[in-house]
C-alpha positions as CSV (number, residue, x, y, z in Angstrom):
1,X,-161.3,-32.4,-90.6
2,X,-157.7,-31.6,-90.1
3,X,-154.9,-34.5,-90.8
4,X,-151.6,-33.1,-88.4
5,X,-148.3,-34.8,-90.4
6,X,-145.2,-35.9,-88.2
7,X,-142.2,-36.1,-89.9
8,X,-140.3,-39.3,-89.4
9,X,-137.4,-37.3,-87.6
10,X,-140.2,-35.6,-84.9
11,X,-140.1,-39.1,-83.5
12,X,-138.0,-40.0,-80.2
13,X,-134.8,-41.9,-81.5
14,X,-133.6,-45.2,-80.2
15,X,-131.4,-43.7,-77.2
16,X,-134.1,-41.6,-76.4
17,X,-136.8,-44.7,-76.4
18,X,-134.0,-46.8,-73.9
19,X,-134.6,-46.9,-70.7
20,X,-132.1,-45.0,-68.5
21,X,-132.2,-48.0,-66.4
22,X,-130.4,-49.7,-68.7
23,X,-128.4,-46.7,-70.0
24,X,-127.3,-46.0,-66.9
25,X,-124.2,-49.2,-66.6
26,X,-123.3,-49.3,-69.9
27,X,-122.6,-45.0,-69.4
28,X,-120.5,-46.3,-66.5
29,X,-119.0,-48.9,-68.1
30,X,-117.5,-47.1,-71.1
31,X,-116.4,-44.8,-68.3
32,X,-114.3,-46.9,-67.4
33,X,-113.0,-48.1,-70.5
34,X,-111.6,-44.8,-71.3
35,X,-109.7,-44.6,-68.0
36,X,-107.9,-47.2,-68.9
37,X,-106.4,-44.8,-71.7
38,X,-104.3,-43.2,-68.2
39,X,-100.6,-43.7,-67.9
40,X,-101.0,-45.7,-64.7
41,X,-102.0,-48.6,-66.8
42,X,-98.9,-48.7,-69.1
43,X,-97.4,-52.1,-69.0
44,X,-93.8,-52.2,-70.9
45,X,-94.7,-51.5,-74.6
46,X,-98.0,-51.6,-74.1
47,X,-100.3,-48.8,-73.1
48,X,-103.6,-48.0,-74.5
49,X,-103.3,-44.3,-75.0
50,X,-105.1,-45.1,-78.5
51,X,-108.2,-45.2,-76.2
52,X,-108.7,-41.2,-75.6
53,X,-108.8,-40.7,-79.8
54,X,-111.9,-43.1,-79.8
55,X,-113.2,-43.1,-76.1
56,X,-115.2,-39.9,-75.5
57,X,-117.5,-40.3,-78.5
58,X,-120.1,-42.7,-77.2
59,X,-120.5,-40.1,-74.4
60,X,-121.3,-37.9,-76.8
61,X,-123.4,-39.4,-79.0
62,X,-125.4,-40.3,-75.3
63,X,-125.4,-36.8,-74.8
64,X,-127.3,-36.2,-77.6
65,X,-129.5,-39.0,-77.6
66,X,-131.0,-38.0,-73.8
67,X,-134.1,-37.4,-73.4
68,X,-133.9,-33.9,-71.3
69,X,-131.1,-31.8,-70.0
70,X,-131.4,-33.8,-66.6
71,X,-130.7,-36.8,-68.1
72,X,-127.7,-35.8,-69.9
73,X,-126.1,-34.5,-66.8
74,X,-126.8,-37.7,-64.9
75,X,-125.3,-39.2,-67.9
76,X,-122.5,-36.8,-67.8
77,X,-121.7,-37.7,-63.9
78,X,-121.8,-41.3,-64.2
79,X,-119.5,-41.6,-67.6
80,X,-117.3,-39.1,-65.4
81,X,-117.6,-41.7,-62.2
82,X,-116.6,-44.8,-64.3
83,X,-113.2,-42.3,-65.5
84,X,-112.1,-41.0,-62.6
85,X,-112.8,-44.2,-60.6
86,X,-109.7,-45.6,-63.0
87,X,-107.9,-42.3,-63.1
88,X,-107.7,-41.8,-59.2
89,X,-107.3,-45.4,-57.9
90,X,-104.1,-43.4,-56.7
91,X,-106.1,-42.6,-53.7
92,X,-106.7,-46.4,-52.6
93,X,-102.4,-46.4,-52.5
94,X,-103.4,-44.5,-49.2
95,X,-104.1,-47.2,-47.1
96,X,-102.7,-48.6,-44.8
97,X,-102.8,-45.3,-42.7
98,X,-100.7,-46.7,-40.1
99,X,-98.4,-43.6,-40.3
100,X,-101.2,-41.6,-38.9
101,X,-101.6,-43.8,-36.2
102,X,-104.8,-45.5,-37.6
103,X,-106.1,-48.7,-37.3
104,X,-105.8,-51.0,-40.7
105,X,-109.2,-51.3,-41.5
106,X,-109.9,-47.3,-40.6
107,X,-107.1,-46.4,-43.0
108,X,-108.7,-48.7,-45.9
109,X,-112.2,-47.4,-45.4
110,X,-110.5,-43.7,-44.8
111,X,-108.5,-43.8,-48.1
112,X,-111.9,-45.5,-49.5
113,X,-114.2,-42.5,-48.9
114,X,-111.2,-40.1,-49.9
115,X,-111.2,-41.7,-53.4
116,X,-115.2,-41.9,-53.5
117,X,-115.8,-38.1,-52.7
118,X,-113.2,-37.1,-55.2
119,X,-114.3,-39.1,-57.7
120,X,-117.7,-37.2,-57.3
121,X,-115.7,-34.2,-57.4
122,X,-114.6,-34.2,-60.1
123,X,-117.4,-35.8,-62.0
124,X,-119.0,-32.6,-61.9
125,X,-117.1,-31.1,-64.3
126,X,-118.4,-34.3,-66.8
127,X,-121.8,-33.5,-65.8
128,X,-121.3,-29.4,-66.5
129,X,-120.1,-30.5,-69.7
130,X,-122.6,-32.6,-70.7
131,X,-125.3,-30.4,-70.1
132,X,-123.8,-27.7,-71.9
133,X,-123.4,-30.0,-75.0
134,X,-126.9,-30.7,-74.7
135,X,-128.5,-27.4,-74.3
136,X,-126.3,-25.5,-76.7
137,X,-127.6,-25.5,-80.5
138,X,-125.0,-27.2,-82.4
139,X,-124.6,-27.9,-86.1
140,X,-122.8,-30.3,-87.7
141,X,-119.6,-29.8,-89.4
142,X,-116.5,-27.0,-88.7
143,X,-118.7,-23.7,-90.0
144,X,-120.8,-21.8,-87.7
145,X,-124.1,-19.8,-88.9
146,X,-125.6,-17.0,-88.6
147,X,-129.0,-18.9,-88.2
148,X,-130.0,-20.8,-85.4
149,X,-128.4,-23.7,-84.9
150,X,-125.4,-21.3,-84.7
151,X,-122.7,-23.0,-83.0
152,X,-120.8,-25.9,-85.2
153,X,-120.3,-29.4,-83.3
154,X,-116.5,-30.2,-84.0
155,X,-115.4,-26.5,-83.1
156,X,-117.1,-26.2,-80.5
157,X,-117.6,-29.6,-78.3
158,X,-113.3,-29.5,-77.9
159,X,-113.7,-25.5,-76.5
160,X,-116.5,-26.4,-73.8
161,X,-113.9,-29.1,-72.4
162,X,-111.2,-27.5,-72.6
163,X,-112.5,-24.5,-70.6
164,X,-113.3,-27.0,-68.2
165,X,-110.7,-29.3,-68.0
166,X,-107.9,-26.5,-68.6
167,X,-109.4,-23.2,-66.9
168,X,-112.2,-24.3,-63.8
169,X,-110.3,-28.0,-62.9
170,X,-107.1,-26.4,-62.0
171,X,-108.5,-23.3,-60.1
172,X,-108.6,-22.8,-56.4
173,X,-112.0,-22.6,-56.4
174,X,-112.5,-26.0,-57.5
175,X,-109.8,-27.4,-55.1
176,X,-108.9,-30.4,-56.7
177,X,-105.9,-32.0,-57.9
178,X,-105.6,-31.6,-61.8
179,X,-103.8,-35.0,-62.1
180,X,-106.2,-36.5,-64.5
181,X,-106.5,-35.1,-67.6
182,X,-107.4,-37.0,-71.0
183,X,-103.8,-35.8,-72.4
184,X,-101.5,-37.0,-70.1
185,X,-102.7,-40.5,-71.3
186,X,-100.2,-39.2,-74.9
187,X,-97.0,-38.5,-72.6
188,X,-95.9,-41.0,-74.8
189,X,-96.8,-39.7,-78.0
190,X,-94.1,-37.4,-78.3
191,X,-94.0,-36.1,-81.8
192,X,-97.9,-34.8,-80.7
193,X,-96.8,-33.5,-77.5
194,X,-94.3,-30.9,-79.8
195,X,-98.0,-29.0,-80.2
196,X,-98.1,-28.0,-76.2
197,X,-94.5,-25.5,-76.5
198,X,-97.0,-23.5,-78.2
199,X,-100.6,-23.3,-76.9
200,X,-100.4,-25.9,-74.0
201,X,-101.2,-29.3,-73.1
202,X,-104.9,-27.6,-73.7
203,X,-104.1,-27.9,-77.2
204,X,-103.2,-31.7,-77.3
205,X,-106.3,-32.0,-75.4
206,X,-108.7,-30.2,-78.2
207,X,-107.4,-32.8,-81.0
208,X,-108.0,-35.3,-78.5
209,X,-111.4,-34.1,-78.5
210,X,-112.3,-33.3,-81.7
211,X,-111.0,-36.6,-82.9
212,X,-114.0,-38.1,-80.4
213,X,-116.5,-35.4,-81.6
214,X,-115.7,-36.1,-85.8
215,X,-116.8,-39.6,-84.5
216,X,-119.5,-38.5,-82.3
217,X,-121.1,-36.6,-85.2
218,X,-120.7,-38.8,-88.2
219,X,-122.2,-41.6,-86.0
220,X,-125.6,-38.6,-85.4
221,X,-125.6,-37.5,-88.4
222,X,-125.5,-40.8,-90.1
223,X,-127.7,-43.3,-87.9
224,X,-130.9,-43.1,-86.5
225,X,-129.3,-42.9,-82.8
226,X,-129.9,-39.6,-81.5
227,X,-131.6,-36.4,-82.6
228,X,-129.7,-35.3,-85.6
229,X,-128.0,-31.7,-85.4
230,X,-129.0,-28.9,-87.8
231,X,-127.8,-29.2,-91.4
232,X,-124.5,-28.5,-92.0
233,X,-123.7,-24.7,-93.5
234,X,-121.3,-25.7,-96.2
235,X,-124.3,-27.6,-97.7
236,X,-122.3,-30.9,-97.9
237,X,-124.6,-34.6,-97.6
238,X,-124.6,-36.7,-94.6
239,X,-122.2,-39.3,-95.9
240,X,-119.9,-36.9,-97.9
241,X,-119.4,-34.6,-95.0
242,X,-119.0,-36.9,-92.1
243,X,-116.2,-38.5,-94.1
244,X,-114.5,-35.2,-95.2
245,X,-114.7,-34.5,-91.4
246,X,-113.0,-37.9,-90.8
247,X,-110.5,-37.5,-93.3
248,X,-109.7,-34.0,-92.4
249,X,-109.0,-34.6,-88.5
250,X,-106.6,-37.9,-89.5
251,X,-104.6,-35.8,-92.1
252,X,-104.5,-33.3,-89.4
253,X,-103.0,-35.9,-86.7
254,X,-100.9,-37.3,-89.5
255,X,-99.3,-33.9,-90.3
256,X,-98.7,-32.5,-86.7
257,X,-96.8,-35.9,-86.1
258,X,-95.0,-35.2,-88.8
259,X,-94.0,-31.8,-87.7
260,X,-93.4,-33.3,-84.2
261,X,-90.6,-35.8,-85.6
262,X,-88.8,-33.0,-87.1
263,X,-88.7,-30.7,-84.3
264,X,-87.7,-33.4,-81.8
265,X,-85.0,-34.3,-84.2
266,X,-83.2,-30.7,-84.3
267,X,-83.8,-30.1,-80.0
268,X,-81.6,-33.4,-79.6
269,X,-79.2,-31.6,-82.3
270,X,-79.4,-28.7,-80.1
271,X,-79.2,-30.2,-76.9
272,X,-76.2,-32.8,-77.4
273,X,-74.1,-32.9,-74.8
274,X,-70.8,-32.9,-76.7
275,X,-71.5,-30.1,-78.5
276,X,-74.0,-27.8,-76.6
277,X,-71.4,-25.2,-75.5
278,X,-70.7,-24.5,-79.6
279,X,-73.9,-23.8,-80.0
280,X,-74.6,-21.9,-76.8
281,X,-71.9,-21.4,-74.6
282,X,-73.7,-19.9,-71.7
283,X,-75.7,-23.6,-71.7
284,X,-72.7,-26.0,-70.1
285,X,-73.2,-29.7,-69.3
286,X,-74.0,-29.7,-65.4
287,X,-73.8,-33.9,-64.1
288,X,-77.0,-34.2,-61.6
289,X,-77.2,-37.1,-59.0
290,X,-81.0,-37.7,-57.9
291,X,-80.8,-39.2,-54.8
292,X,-83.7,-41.9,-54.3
293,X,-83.6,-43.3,-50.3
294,X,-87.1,-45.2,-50.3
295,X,-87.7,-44.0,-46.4
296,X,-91.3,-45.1,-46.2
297,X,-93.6,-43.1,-44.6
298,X,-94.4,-45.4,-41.9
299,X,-90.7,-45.0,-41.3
300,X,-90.3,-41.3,-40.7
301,X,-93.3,-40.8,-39.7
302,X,-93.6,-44.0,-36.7
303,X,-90.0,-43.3,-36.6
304,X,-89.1,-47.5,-37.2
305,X,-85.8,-46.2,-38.9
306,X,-83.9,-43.6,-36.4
307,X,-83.4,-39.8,-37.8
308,X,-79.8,-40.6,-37.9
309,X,-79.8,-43.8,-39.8
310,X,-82.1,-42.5,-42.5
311,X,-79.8,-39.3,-42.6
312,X,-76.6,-42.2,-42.8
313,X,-78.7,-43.8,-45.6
314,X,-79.0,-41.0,-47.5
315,X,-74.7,-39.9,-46.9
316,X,-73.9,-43.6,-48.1
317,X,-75.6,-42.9,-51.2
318,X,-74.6,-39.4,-51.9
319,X,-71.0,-40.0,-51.3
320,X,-68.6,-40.1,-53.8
321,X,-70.7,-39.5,-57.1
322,X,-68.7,-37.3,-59.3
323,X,-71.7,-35.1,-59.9
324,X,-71.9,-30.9,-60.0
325,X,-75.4,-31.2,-58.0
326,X,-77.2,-33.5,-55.3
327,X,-80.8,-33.2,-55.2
328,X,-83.2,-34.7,-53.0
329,X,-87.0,-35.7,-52.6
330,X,-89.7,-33.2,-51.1
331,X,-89.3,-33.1,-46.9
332,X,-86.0,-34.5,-46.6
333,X,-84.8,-32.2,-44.0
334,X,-87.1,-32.0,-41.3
335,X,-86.7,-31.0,-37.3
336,X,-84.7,-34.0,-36.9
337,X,-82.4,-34.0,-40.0
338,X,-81.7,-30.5,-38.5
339,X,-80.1,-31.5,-35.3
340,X,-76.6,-31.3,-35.7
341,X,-74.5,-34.6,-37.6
342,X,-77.7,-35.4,-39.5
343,X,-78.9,-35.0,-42.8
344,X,-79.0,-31.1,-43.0
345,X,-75.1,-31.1,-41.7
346,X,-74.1,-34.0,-43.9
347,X,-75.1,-32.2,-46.8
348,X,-73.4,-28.9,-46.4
349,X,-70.5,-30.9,-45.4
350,X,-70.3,-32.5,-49.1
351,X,-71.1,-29.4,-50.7
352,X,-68.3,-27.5,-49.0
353,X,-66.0,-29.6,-49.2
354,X,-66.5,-31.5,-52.6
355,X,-67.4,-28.1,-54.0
356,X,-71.1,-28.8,-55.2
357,X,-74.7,-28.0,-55.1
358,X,-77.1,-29.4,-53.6
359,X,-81.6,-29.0,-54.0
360,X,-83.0,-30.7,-50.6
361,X,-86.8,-30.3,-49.9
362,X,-87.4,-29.1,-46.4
363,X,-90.2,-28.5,-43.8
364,X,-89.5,-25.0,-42.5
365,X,-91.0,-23.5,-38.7
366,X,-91.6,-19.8,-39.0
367,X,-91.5,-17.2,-36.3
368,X,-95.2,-17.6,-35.5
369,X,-95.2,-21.6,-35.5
370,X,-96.5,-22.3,-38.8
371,X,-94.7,-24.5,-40.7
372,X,-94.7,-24.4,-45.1
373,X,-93.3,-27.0,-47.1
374,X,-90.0,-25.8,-48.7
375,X,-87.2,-26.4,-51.2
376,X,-83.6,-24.9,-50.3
377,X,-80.6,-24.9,-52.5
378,X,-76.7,-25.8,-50.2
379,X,-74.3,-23.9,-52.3
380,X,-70.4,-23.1,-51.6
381,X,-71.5,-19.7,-52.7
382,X,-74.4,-19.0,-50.2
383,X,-76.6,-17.5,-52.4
384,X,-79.0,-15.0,-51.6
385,X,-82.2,-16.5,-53.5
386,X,-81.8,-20.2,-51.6
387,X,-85.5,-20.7,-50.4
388,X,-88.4,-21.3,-52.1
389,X,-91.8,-21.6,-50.7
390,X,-94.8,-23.8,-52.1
391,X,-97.3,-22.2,-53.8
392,X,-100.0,-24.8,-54.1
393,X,-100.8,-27.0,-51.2
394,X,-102.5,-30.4,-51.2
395,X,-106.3,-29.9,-49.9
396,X,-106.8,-32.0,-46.4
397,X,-102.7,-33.0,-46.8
398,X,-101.4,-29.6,-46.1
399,X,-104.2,-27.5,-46.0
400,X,-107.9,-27.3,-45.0
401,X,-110.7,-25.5,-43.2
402,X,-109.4,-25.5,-39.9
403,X,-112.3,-24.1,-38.2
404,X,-114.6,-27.0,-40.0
405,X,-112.8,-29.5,-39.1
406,X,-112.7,-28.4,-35.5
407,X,-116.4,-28.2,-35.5
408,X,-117.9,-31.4,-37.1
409,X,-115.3,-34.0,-36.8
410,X,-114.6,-36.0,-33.8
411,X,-111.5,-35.6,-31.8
412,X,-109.6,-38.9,-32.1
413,X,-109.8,-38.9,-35.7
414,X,-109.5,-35.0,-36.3
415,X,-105.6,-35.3,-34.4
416,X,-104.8,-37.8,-37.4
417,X,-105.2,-35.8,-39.9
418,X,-102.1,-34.1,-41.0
419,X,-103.3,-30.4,-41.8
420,X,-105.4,-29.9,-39.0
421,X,-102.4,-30.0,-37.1
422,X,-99.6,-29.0,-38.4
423,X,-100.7,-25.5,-40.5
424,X,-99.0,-25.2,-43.3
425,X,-98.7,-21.6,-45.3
426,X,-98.2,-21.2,-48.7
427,X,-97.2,-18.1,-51.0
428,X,-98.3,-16.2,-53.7
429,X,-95.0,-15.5,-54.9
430,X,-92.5,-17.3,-57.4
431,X,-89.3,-17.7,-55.6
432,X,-86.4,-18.9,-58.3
433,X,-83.2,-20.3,-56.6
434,X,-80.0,-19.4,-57.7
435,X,-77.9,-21.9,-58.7
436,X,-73.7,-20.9,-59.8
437,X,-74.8,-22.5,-63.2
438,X,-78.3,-20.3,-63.3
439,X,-81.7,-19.9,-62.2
440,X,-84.1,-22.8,-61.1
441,X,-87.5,-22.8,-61.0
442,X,-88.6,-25.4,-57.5
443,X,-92.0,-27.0,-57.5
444,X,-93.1,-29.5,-55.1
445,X,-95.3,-32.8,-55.4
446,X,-98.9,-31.8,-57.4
447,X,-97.7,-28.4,-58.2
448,X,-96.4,-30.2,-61.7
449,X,-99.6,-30.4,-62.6
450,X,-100.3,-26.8,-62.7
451,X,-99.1,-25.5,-66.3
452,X,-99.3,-21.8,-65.8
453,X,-97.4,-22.6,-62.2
454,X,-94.6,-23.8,-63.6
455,X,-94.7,-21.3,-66.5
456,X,-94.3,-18.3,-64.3
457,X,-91.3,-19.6,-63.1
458,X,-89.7,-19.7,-66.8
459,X,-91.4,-16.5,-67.6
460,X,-89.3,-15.3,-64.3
461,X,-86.0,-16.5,-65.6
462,X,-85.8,-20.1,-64.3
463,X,-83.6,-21.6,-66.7
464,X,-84.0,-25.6,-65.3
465,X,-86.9,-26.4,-63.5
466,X,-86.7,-29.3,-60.5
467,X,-89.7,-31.4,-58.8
468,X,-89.4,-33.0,-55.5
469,X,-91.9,-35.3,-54.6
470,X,-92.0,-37.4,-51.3
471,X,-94.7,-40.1,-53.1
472,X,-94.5,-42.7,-49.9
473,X,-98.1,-41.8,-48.8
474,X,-99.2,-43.7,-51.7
475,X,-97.5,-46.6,-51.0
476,X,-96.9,-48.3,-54.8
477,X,-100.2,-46.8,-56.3
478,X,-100.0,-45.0,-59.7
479,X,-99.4,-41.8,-59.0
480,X,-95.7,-41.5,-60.0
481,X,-96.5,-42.7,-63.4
482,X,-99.3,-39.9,-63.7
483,X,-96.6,-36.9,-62.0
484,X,-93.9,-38.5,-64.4
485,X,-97.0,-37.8,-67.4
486,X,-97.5,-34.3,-66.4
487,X,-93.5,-33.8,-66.0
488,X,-93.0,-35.3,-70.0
489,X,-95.7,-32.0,-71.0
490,X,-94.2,-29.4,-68.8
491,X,-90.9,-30.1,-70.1
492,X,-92.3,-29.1,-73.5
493,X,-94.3,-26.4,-72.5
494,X,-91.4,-25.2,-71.3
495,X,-88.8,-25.9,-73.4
496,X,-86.6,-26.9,-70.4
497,X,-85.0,-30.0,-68.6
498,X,-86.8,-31.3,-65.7
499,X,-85.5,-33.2,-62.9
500,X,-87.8,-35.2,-60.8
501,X,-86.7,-36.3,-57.4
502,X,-88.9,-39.0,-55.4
503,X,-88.3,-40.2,-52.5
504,X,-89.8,-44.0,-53.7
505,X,-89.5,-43.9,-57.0
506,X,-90.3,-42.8,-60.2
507,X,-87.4,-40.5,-60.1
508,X,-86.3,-39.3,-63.7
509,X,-84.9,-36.5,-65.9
510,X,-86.6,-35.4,-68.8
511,X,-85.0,-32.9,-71.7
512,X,-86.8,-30.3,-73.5
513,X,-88.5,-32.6,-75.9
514,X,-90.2,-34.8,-73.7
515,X,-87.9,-37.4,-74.0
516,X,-87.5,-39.1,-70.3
517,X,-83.2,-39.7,-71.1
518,X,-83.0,-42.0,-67.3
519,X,-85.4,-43.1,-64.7
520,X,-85.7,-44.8,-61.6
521,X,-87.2,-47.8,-60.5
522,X,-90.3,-47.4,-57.9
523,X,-89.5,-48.8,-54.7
524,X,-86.0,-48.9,-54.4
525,X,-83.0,-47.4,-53.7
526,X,-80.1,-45.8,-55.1
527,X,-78.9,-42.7,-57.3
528,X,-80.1,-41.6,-60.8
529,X,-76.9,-40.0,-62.6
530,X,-77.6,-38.2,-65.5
531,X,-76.6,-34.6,-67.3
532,X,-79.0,-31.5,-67.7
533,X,-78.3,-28.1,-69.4
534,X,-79.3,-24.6,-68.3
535,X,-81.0,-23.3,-71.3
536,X,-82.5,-19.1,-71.8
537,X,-84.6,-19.6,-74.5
538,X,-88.6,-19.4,-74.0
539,X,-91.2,-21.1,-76.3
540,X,-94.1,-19.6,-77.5
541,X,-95.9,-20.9,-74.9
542,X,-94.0,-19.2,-71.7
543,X,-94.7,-15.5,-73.6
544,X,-98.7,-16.6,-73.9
545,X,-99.0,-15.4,-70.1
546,X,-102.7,-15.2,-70.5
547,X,-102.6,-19.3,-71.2
């Protein structure tokens, strides 16, 4: 007679034993509770940022305890549902639709099914990750092995989601709108931040991670959970190693904000206004007025407010500002602030005649009757370089498949939908404008949150870079807090002052550090007055053109 012996360990754990039934909410649930980490939910002082440190670990401690690869990427999709459901609420902030000429309650359920289906979207990119977590063979600890398991947990849990998160999310091939990211919930966190002017906000985003995973592992490794990983190759114990693991990543942390401190101290050395031109004289004080008007879109759009009452709105508020530069939000000139005495007239005046620059986003018809949403610099010295063209358009916004949308959807709702009619272009090219005091790098609305984007442009020679948003199809959603996120880590990336122009609000400037020195209140009106520098230095960062 033969006696078979299980070991203890051959036995399914407790997450493997639990129904997915039950599994399933709680998955949803914590979710959830990480998405609250996002900047939209900052509230004066407090923020809870502290969540993406500690948030992604039950995930993947989940991950490991599923009980097949099918289950972990269900698990995967619906941890990623309960995120992004928080993350993109931004998408509810479409409705009402009235500016589209749709009813109430078809904009509501429009703006509904817009944030449903990208929620999904991007859940996918959860659910790839999870399954890769699952089905790769993972040891615990930092050191990889020559043996199988080969690949160790910490190192190599941060990589997969980076390569997700960093490389596939912001693709064109993915076609979504990168706005979400677990590291923009630290735009706060400055002295961290310091770590993206070298490898990117992909760096910030691999702590953030391999805090969660330290966790994630020291939880496998030392409770009966989930499967336990393969023995660690330094040989440490359970206990010994998870807290050397634990006490490594917080001295990390503790050290890079250290480091962060410093070098934020000696840019705002560097970048003081009163004695900048010492340092650097080619890098003089230029005063910037950011000219907020609040024109809804329901306004423009349904035209309730005249073209030449909204252009007088905007010359009252331009007027008069002592300022070296005017700009203004994403689309402010259209075909009616062309006509002659409007906007488009009212600002060459000022810059003629008060000898000043301004930035004003436009809406630009081409010979062939395409239109592409554009940036222009007014300039008394009528530069060449005065137009730049946007690279990145908004899917179903500005762009989408024409020919599909012809075919499947019906008529009198296909005539509402903004890029099926009016066919915007967009270009491969980065198009610097010149400014007297140098070059500046344009981007408009989402294309912030495309690092290697804005990047180029620096790595071209921009030497200020300037955002002009119109954010009034969101109504007040959280969207301008999330673009104002993404702004704080392209400054640093960068190493160069940003100005964000909104037409509602947030409006603000940001200096090379990350430090946001004014900003505007959302929903309302008036003029944001503050002083930017042209600076010609790179960080390591804009030389990494690979990154």
């Amino acid at each position: 007679m033969i006696f078979q012996t299980h070991s203890v360990f051959d036995q399914p754990t407790w997450l493997e034993r639990a129904s997915f039934l039950y599994k399933g909410p709680v998955i949803f649930l914590l979710g959830i509770v990480l998405g609250l980490s996002c900047p939209a939910f900052d509230v004066g002082n407090i923020n809870f940022s502290w969540l993406a440190w500690i948030g992604l670990a039950p995930l993947l401690v989940l991950i490991r305890g599923a009980s097949g690869k099918w289950e972990a990427a269900i698990s995967g999709l619906i941890f990623g549902l309960g995120y992004n459901s928080v993350a993109l609420s931004f998408y509810l902030g479409l409705a009402p639709m009235t500016a589209l000429g749709l009813p109430h309650w078809l904009g509501t359920a429009f703006s509904g099914l817009i944030w449903m289906i990208e929620c999904l979207h991007q859940s996918l990119l959860y659910a790839a990750f999870a399954l890769i977590v699952f089905c790769l063979p993972l040891r615990a600890g930092f050191i990889p092995n020559i043996e199988r398991p080969f690949f160790p947990y910490i190192i190599s849990v941060p990589l997969i989601w980076v390569f997700l998160q960093w490389f596939v999310a912001p693709s064109e091939f993915f076609i979504g709108l990168p706005i979400n990211q677990l590291v923009y919930s630290q735009y706060r966190n400055l002295p961290l931040v310091q770590m993206s002017a070298f490898l990117g906000s992909g760096c910030l985003d691999y702590l953030i991670v391999m805090s969660n995973a330290v966790i994630a592992c020291s939880v496998i490794q030392c409770f009966r959970l989930a499967k336990k990983m393969g023995r660690r190759t330094d040989q440490l114990t359970t206990g010994f190693g998870a807290f050397l693991d634990l006490a490594f990543i917080a001295l990390l942390v503790f050290s890079l904000s250290a480091w962060g401190e410093g070098r934020i101290a000696r840019i705002q050395d560097y970048i003081d206004v009163a004695t900048v031109r010492l340092q650097d004289p080619q890098t003089p004080p230029v005063t910037v007025g950011v000219v907020q008007g609040n024109v809804s879109a329901e306004e423009e759009r349904l035209q309730v407010t005249k073209p030449d009452h909204i252009a007088k709105r905007y010359n009252a508020l331009s007027r008069n500002l002592g300022v070296l530069m005017l700009v203004f939000p994403e689309g402010v000139i259209n075909n009616a602030q062309m006509v002659q005495g409007n906007l488009l007239s009212i600002v060459k005046s000022l810059c003629k005649y008060q000898n000043k620059e301004a930035i004003v986003g436009s809406i630009e018809n081409l010979q062939g009757g395409e239109l592409v949403n554009a940036a222009r610099i007014i300039s008394p010295l009528n530069p060449k370089d005065n137009l730049y063209v946007k690279q990145r358009l908004v899917p179903l916004g500005e762009s989408a498949p024409i020919k599909a949308l012809n075919e499947r959807i019906p008529n009198s709702l296909r005539e509402h939908i903004p890029a099926s009619r009016e066919n915007f272009l967009s270009t491969n090219q980065v198009n610097l404008v010149s400014s007297m005091w140098g070059k500046v790098g344009l981007s408009i609305f989402i294309e912030m949150a495309y690092p290697r984007l804005i990047a180029n442009e620096v790595r071209r020679g921009a030497h200020l870079l300037v955002n002009l948003s119109n954010l009034s199809w969101f109504h007040e959603s959280s969207l301008n807090k999330q673009l104002l996120a993404a702004s704080v880590f392209r400054a640093v990336e960068n190493g160069r002052y940003i100005v964000m122009s909104t037409n509602t609000g947030i409006s603000a400037i940001i200096d090379p550090s990350g430090v946001i020195s004014s900003k505007s209140l959302p929903g309302k009106r008036g003029v944001l007055i503050d002083t930017v520098e042209f600076f010609y230095w790179k960080t390591p960062y804009n030389r990494m053109w690979w990154l």
